[in-house]
SEVOGU-494744 format. One record per residue: residue number from 0; residue in three letters; x, z, y of N, C-alpha, C in turn. Coordinates in pm, whole numbers. Example, Ala and Ser with C-alpha at 12.3 -4.5 7.8 and 13.67 -1.06 7.14 Angstrom:
2
(0 "ALA" (1319 780 -569) (1230 780 -450) (1320 780 -330))
(1 "SER" (1285 708 -225) (1367 714 -106) (1290 787 3))
END
This chain:
145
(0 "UNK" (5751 -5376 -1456) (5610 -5356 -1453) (5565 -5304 -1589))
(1 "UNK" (5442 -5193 -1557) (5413 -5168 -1708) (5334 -5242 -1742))
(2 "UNK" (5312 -5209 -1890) (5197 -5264 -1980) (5123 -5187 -1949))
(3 "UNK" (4979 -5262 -1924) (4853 -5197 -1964) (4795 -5177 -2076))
(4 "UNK" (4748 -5053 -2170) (4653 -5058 -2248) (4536 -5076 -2225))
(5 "UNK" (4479 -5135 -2309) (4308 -5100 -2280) (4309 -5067 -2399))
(6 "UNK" (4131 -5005 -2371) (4083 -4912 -2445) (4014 -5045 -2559))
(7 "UNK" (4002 -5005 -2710) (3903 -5096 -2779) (3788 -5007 -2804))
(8 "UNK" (3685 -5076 -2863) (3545 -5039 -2888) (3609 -4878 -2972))
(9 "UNK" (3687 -4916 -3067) (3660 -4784 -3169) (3790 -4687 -3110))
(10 "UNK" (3871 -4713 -3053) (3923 -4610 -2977) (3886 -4583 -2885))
(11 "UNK" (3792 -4636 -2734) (3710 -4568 -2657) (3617 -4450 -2749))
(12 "UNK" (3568 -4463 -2856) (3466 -4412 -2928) (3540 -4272 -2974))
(13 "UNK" (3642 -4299 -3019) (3705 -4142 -2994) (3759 -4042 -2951))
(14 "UNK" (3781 -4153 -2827) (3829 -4084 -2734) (3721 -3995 -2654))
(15 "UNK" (3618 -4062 -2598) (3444 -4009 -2607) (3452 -3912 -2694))
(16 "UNK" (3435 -3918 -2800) (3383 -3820 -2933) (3507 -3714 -2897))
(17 "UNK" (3638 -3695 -2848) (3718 -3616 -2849) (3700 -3534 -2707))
(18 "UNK" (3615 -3584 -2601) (3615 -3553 -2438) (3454 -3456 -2518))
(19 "UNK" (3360 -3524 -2561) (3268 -3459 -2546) (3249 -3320 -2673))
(20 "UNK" (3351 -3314 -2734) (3381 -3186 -2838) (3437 -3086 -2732))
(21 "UNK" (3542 -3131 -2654) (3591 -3033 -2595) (3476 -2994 -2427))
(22 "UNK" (3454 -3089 -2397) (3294 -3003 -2298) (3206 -2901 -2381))
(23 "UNK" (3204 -2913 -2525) (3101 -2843 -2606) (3173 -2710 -2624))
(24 "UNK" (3306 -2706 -2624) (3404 -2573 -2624) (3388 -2489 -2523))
(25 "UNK" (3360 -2588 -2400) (3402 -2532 -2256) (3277 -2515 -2252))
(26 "UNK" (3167 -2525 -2304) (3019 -2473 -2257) (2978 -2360 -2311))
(27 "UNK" (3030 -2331 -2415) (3028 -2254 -2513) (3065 -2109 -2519))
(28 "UNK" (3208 -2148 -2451) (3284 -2046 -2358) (3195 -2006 -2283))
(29 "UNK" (3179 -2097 -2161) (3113 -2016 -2075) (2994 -1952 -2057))
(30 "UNK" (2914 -1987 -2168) (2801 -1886 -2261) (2846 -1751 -2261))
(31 "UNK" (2916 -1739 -2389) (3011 -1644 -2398) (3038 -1487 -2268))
(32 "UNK" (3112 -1580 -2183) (3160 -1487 -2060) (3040 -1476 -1986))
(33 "UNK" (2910 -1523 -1989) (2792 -1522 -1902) (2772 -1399 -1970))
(34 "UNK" (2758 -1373 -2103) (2649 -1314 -2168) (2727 -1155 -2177))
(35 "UNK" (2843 -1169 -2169) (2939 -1032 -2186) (2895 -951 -2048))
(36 "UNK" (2921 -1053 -1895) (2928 -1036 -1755) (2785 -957 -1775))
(37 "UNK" (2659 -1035 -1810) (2557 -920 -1794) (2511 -825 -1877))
(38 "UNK" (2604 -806 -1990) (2590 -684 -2074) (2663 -571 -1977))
(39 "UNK" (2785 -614 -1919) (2870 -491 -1854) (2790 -477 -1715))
(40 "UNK" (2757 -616 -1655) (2673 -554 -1514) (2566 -468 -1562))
(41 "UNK" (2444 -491 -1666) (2334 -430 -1685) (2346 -290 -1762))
(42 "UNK" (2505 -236 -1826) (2476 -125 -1867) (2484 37 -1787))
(43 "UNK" (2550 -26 -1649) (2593 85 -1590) (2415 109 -1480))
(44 "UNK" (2340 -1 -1512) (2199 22 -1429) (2120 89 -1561))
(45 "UNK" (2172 110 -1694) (2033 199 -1747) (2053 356 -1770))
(46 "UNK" (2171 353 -1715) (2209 492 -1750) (2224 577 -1592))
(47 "UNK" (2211 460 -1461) (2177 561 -1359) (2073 644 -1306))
(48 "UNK" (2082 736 -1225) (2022 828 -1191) (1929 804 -1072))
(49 "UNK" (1764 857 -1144) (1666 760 -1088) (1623 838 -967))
(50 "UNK" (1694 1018 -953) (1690 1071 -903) (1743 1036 -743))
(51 "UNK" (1722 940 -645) (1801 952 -506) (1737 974 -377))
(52 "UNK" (1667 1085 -378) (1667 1174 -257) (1608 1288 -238))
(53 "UNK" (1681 1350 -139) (1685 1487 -155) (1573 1608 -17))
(54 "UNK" (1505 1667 -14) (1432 1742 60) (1526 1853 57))
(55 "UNK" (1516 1871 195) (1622 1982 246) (1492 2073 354))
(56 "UNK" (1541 2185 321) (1410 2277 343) (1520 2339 461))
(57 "UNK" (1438 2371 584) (1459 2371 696) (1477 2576 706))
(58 "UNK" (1370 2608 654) (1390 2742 644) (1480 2808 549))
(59 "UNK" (1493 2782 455) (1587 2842 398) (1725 2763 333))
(60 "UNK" (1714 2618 370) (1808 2555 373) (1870 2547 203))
(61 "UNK" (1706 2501 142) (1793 2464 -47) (1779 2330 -8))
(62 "UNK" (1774 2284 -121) (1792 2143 -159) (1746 2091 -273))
(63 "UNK" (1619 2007 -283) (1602 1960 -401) (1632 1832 -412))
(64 "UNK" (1690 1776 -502) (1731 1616 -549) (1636 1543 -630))
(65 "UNK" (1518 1595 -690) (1432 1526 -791) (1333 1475 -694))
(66 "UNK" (1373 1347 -641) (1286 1245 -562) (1323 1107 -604))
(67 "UNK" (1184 1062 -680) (1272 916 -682) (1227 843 -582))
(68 "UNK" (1162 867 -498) (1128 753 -380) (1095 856 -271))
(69 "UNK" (1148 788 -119) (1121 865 -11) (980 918 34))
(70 "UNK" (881 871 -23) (753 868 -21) (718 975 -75))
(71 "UNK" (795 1002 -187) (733 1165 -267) (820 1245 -186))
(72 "UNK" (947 1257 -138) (1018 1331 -58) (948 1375 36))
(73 "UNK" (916 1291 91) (835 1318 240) (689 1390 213))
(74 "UNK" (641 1351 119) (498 1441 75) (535 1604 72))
(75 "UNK" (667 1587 8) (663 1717 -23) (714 1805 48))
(76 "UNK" (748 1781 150) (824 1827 300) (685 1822 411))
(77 "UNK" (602 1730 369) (501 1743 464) (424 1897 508))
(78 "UNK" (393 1915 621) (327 2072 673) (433 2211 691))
(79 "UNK" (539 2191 610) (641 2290 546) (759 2270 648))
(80 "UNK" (811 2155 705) (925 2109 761) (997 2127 690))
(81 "UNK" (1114 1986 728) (1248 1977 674) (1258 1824 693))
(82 "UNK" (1362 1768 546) (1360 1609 610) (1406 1573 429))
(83 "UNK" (1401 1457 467) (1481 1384 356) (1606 1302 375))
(84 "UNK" (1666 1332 235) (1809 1268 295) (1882 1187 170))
(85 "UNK" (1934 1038 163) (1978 1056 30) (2107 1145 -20))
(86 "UNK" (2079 1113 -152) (2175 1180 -278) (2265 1152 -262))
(87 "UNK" (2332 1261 -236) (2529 1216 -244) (2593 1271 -360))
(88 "UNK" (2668 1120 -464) (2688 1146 -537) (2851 1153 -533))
(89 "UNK" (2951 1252 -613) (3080 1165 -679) (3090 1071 -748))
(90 "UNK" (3144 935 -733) (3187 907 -885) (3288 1007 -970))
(91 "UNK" (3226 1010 -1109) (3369 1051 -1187) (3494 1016 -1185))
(92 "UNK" (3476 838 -1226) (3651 781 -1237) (3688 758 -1121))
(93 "UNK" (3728 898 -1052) (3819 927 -936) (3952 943 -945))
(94 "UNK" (4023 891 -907) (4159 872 -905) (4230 1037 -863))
(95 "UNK" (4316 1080 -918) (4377 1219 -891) (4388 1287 -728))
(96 "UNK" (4405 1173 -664) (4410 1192 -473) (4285 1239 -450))
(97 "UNK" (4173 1108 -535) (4036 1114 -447) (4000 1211 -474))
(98 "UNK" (4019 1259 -651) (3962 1417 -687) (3992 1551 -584))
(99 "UNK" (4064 1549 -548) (4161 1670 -459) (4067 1622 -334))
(100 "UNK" (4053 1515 -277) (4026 1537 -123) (3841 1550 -162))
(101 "UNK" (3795 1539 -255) (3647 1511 -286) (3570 1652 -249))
(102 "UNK" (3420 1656 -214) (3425 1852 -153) (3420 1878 -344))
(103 "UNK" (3437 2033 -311) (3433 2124 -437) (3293 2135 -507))
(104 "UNK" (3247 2123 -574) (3122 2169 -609) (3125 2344 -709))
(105 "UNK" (3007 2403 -710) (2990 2515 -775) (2936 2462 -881))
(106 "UNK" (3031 2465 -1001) (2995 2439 -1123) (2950 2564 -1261))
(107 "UNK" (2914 2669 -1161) (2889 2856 -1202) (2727 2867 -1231))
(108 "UNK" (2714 2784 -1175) (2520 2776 -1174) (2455 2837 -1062))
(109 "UNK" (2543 2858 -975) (2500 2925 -834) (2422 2843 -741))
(110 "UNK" (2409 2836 -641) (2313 2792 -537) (2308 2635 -538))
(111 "UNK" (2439 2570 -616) (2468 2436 -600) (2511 2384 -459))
(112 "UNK" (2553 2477 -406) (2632 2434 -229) (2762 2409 -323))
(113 "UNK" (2852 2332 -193) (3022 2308 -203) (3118 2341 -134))
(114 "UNK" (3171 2429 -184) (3277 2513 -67) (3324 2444 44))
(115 "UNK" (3413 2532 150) (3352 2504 261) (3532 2508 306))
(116 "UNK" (3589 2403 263) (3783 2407 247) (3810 2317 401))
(117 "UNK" (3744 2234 430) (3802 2121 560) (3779 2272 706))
(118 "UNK" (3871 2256 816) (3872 2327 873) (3788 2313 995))
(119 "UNK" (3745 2174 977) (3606 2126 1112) (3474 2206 994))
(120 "UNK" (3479 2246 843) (3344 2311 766) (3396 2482 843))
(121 "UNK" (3499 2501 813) (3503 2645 837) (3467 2675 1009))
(122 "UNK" (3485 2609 1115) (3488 2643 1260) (3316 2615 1283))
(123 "UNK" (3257 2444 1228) (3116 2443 1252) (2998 2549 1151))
(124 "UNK" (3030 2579 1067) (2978 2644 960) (3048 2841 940))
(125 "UNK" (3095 2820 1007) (3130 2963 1025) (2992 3069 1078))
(126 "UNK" (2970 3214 1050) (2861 3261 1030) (2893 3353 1218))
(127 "UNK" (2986 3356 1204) (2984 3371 1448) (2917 3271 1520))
(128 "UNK" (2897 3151 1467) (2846 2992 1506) (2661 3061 1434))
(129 "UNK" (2561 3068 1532) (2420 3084 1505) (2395 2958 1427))
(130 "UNK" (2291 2985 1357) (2264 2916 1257) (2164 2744 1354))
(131 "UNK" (2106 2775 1424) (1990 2678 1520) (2143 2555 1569))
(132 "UNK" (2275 2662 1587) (2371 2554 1677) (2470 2503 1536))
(133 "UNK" (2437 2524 1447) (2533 2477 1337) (2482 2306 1289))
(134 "UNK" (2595 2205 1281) (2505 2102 1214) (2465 2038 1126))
(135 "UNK" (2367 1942 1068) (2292 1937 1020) (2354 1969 848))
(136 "UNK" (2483 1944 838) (2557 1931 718) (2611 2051 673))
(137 "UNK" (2577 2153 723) (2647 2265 738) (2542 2327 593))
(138 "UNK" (2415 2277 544) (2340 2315 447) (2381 2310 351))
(139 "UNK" (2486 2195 362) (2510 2170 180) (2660 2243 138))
(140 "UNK" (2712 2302 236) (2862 2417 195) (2800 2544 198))
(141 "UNK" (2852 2609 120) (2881 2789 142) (2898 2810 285))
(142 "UNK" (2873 2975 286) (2921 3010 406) (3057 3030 440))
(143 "UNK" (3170 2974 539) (3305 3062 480) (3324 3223 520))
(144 "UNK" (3429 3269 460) (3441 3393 454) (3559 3395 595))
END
């Protein structure tokens, strides 16, 4: 059988004094990792783009993106036709695959359409296909050749 210790007055007391130093570590810490967590959550929200949605003009089929709320989109499409749609963005830190399968963009300063490489863009978006039967996505690629 074992011996029991017990605790005395002045070794309970440091043992206490030794439990409640190390809760003060562990609180401390977790200060710490709180305060890092919403520096990295909150920096990628001041630097996004307040710009998300886009009026797509029915007649001539541009595209403007400077909408920050559907409400001004729609004002400004009002009487004129067309619609609103949101912003489709890339991320950058795309992995080498995702880059390759991602559409192309015109980075020339041209119309800002994205080539037109998948072979369901070239058959629906092809210029033998009338423009009234082409669909709705067919605005934001080139024409193919």
């Amino acid at each position: 059988m074992r011996r029991r210790k017990f605790i005395t007055l002045v070794g309970g007391a440091a043992a206490t004094w030794r439990l409640a130093a190390h809760a003060r570590r562990i609180r401390a810490l977790m200060v710490v990792v709180v305060a890092a967590a919403s520096v990295f959550f909150t920096a990628g929200a001041t630097c996004a783009d307040p710009y998300k949605w886009c009026a797509v003009d029915n007649s001539g089929g541009g595209t403007n993106c400077g909408f920050v709320t559907i409400e001004q989109c729609r004002a400004t499409i009002s009487g004129k036709g067309g619609s609103c749609e949101p912003k489709q963005v890339i991320p950058q830190n795309l992995s080498p695959a995702a880059k390759f399968a991602a559409p192309k963009t015109d980075t020339g300063g041209g119309s800002g359409k994205m080539d037109c490489v998948t072979t369901s863009c070239k058959i629906n978006c092809s210029p033998n296909v009338a423009k009234r039967f082409r669909p709705k996505w067919c605005t934001y690629f080139k024409e193919p050749v």
